[in-house]
N, C-alpha and C positions, 0 to 999 in steps of 0.2 A: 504494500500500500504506500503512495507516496505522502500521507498524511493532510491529504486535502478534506476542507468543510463544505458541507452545503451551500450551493451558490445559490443566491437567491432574486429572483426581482419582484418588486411588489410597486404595486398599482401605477404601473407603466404609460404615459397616454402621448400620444404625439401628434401633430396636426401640421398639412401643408397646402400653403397656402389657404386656411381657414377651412378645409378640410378634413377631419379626423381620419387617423389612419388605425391610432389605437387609443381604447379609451379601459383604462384603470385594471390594466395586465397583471396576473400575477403569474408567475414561471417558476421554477425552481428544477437545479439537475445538482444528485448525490452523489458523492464519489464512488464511484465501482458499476453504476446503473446508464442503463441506453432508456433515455427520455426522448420518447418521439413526439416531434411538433408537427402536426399536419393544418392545412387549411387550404381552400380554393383559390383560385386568382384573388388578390384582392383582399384575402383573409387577413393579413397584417403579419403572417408570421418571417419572412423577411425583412419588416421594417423592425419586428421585435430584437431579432439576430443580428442587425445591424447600428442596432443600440448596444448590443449588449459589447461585440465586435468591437465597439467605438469608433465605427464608420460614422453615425448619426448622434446628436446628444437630441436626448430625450425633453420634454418640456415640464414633467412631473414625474415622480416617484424613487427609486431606490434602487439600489443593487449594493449587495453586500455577501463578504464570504465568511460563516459563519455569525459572529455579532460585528465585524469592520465594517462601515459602508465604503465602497467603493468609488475615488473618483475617476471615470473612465471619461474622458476629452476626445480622445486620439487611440487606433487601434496598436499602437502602441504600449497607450498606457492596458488596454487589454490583455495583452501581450506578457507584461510586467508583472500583471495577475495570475497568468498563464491561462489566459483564457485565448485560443485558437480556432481559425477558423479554416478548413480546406473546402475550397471551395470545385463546384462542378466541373468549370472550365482549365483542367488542368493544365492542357499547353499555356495558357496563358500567367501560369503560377511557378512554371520552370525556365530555364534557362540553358534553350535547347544545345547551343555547342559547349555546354560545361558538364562536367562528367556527375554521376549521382554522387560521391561524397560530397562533391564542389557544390552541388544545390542543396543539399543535406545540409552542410555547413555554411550557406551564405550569409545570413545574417552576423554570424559570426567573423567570416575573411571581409562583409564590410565593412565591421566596425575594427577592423586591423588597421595596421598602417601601409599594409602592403603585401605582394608574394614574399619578399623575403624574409617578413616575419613568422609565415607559415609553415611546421611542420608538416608537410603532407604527407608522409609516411603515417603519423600521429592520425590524422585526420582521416586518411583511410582505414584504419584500425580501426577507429570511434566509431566510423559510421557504418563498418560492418560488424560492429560489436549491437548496435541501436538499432538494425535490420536483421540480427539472430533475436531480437529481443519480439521481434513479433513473425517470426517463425520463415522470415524472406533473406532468399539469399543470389539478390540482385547483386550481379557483380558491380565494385561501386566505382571501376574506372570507366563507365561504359558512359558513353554519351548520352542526355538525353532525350534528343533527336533520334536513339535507339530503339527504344523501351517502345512497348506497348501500352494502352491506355491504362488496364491494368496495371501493371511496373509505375506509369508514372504517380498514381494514387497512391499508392505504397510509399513512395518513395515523397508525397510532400506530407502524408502519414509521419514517416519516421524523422522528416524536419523537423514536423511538432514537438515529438519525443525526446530532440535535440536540442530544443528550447524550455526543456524541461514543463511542457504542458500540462495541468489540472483539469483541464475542461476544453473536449475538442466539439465544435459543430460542423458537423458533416453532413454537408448542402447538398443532396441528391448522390449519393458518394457512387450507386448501384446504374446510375441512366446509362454511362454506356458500356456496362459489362455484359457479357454474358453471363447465363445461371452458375455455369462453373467457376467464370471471376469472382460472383461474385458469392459465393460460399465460401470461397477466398479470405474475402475481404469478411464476411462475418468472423471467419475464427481470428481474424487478427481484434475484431473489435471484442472478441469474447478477451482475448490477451490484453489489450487496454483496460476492460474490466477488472481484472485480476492485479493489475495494478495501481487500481484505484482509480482510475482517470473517469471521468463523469464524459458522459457522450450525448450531443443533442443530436439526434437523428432525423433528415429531412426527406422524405421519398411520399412520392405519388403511387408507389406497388403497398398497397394494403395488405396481401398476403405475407412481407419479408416485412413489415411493420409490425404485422401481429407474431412472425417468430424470431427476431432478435430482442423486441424492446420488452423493460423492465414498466414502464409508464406508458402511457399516450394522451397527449395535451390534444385538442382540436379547438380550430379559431376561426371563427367567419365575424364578418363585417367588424374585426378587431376589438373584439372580446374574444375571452374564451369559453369555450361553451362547452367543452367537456372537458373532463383530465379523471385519468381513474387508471389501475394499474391494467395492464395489457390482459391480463388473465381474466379480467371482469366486465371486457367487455367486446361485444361481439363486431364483426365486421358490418355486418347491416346498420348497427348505433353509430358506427365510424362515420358511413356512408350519409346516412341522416344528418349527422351531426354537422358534417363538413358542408352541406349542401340547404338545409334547413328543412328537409321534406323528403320524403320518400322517393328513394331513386329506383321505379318500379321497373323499368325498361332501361339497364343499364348500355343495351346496344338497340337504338332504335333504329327499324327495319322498316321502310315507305316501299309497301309496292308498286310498282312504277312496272305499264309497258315494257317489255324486251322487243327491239327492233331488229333489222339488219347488222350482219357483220362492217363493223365500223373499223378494227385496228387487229390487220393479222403481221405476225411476226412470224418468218422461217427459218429456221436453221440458225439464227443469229450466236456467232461465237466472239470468244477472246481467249483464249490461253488454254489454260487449266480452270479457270475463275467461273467464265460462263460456255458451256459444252453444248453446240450445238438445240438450243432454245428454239418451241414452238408453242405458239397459243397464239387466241382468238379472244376479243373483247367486242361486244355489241354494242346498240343503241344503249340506253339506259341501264346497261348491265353492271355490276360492284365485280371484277375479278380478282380474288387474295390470292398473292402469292405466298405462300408462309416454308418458313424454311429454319433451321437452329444461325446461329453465329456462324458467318462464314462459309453460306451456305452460296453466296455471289449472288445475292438481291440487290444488293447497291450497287456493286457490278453491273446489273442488268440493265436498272434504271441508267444507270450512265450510258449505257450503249446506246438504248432505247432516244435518248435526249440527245445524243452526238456529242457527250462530253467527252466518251474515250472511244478509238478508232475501234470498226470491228474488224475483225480476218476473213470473215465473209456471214452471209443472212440477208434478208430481203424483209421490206418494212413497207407495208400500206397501212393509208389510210381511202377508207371509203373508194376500194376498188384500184386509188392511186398510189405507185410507188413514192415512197417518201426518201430522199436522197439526203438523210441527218447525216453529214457528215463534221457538223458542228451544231451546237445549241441552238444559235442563230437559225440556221435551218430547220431543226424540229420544230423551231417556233411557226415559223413561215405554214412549216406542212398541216401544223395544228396541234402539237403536244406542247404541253406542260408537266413540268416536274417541280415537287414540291421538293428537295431533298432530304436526307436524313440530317447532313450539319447544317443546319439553317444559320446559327452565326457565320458559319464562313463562306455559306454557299445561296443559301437562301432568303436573307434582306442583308442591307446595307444598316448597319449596325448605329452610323454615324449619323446617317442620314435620316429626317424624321419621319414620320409615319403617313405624310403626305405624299411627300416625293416616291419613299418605296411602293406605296398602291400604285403610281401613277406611272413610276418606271417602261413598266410594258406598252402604254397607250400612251403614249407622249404628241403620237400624230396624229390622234384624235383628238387633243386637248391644244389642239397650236392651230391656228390662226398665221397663214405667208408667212410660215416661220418662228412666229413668236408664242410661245407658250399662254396660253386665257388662264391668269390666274382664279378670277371665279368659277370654270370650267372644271380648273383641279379641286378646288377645294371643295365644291359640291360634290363631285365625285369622290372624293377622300369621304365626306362627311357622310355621303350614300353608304359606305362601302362601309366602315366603320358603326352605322344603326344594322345595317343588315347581319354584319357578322359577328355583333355584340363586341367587338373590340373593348377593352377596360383602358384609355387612354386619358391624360388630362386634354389632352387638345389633338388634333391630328398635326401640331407643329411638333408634338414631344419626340424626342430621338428614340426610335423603335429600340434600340439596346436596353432603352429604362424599364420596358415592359419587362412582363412575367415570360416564362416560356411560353405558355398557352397563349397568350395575344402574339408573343409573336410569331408563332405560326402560323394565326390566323391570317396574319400581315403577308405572310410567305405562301399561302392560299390568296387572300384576296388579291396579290396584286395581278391575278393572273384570269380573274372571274370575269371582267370586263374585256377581257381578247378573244379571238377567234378561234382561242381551242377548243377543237373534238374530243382529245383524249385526254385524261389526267394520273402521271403517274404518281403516288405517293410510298415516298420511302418512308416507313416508319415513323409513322404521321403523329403518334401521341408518345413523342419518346420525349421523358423528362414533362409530361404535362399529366396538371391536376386531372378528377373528375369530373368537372363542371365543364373547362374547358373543352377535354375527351366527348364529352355530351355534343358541346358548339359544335363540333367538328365533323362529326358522325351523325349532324343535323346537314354541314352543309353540302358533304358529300354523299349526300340521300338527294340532296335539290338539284346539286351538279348530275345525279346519275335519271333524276325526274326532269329534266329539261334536254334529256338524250345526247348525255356526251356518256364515253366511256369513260368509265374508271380503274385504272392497275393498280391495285392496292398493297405494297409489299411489307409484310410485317412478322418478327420472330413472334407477336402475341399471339397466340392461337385463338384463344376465346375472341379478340376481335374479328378474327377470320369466321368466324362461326359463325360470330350476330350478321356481321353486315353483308358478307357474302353471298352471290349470287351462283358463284364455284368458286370451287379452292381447288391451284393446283399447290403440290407439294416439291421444294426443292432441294435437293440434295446434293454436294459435291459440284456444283455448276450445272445442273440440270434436271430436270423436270421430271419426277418419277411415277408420281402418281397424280389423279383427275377426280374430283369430286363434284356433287349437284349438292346443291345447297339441302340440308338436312340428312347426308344421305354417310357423315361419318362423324365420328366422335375424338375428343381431344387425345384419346390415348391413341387413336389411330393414327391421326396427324401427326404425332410425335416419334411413332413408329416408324412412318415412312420419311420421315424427315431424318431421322438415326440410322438409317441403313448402311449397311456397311463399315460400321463405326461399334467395333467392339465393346468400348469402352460405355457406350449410351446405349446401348442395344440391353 
């Protein structure tokens, strides 16, 4: 045990620009226990975490460890406390040509005077002594620009532990592991337990909520409206709780016409990655692809959208060949892709929530050239009621959003163009329930207005609600076909494990 007290916050409230964001919070996380904070878009429980963090100072209330109150300014003075935060966007928390001891220890070699004060022999030792300590044994000269998303988790993990941390918050730690990273990543947070370390836990998977955590807090419109230990209470109270009403149709399903074949793919390959792909998407049809980690869904969709070249396949739409040999060009033919990295791939982060809706129709919105700004902004503000957007304005920089709005931003900007087909990679990765809801409202309206839909996702059970077929893929290709109701999760998992001893 490293001799840490109960951290506490008590009656928490914050407000922007006249706003309330949280009104009179109480939190607390014990030394040795995983306290999960859940809540929807909106819930407050980010702006609670980044008080605590000392990203934001609070307008009322306390925070103290044990009987000390704490004064937290700067995530610094956080820090100080040993209260830690690892947050989702890992590449953006490393420092990719520096090797893991070197990120391991940088807070430390900054506040050096230099390399020449640096034992690095010493340092490599430390940090592979701090990386047995939670049972990884990432070699620590490796660069990491190396490492897999997994390895980099771990490894700003074990930085915390190098800064002798009391209290880690960990922001979605599971959105982009696979099930086996990320049982991974539980035993290492059972080993944090055991040494006392107090863990606030942030995830939108309700199931790895109710089997790692010791508590669970729930928070909408910034109170908290539940908190009771994990063991007492159920998933459906979670669901209610987070949402305010019974979430009876957790995948709703709009029957909609099926028309003509709209979007056939043949043969389409690339490597090893995607082998030889064939399917068929209709008028108003929902088609899942589902597949484990690595099964070259994202792969696909990049083919599909002309982001990466094929080796050969043939790609219609509506009878025509479509020649994507770049993005630009799927556009042209009629596809959209929503991606799976929407920060890096899927809005302009910087840019605010006006601009990225309007990105794709820019030539619908200009006038001999020049851009109609009332054109944009009623179209921003259309687009925004319709897709329930949570924005202060459609001028706020789409980065400030939640995940869930900003996917919705990485859908909407593309609802107003002339595409036929939509592909979605992994459409509710890292997003609450509420918004999972928004989403799976508007790809019901997209598939009821008669465009196709390619749905690509490791979730199964969304493959089940929304789909109209599922095929299954495996190793780069497509092994088995299903009609909507016509196979169950254990089956999909079967054939998506095939040939894979280990999951078999």
């Amino acid at each position: 045990m490293n001799g840490a007290l109960e951290l506490e916050m008590k009656n928490i409230s914050k407000s922007f620009a006249g706003v309330s964001a949280l009104e009179g919070v109480d939190f607390a996380v014990r030394p040795g226990e995983v306290h999960a904070l859940l809540g929807a878009n909106g819930a407050g429980k980010s702006t609670l975490m980044k008080i605590l963090s000392g990203a934001y100072g609070s307008d009322a209330g306390t925070i103290s460890i044990g009987d000390r109150r704490l004064s937290i300014a700067s995530p610094a003075d956080a820090k100080a406390e040993g209260i830690h935060c690892v947050y989702q966007e890992v590449d953006t928390s490393l420092v990719p040509h520096l090797t893991v001891a070197e990120n391991m220890m940088l807070d430390r070699i900054a506040a050096g005077k230099g390399p020449m004060w640096m034992n690095w022999a010493a340092i490599g030792r430390e940090a592979e002594a701090v990386l047995a300590r939670i049972g990884s044994r990432i070699p620590v000269r490796r660069r990491a620009d190396e490492l897999t998303l997994a390895e980099k988790q771990i490894v700003l993990i074990a930085r915390v532990l190098v800064q002798e941390a009391k209290y880690v918050i960990l922001d979605e730690p599971t959105a982009p592991l696979s099930l086996e990273e990320a049982d991974r990543l539980f035993g290492i947070m059972d080993e944090l337990k055991r040494q006392g370390i107090g863990i606030v836990f942030i995830s939108h998977r309700l199931p790895e909520v109710k089997q790692v955590s010791d508590r669970i807090t729930v928070m909408r419109d910034g109170k908290v409206v539940l908190s009771e230990p994990a063991a007492d209470v159920a998933t459906g109270d979670i669901v209610r709780a987070m949402l305010g009403r019974s979430f009876e149709e957790e995948y709703p399903k709009t029957t909609v016409p099926i028309g003509e074949t709209l979007f056939e793919v043949e043969d389409i390959a690339a490597g090893h990655r995607v082998r030889g792909v064939n399917l068929t998407v209709r008028r108003g049809e929902i088609v899942a692809v589902v597949g484990l980690v690595g099964a070259g869904k994202t792969e696909l969709s990049r083919l599909l959208f002309g982001a990466d070249p094929a080796e050969r396949g043939t790609v219609r739409i509506a009878g025509r060949t479509a020649n994507a040999a770049s993005p630009a060009d799927a556009v042209r033919a009629g596809i959209a892709l929503v991606p799976e990295e929407r920060r890096k791939e899927g809005i302009l982060v910087g840019s605010s929530v006006l601009h990225n809706l309007s990105l794709p129709i820019l030539r619908q919105l200009s006038r001999i050239g020049f851009i109609s700004k009332p054109a944009e902004r009623g179209h921003a503000e259309d687009m925004i009621g319709r897709l329930g957007i949570r924005t202060a304005s459609s001028g706020q920089p789409t980065g400030f959003l939640s995940g869930g709005n900003q996917q919705k931003v990485a859908i909407g900007k593309w609802m107003a163009t002339d595409a036929e087909v939509f592909l979605f990679d992994e459409p509710t990765k890292g997003v609450d329930v509420g918004a999972k809801r928004d989403i799976f409202r508007i790809i019901g309206e997209l598939a009821g207005a008669g465009k196709g839909v390619l749905y690509l996702t490791c979730e199964f059970a969304e493959a089940l609600g929304l789909a109209d077929r599922i095929l299954v893929m495996c190793d780069g290709a497509i092994v088995k076909s299903f009609d909507r109701g016509d196979v169950t999760m254990e089956e999909l998992l079967y054939y998506a494990s095939a040939g894979k001893e280990d999951l078999a």
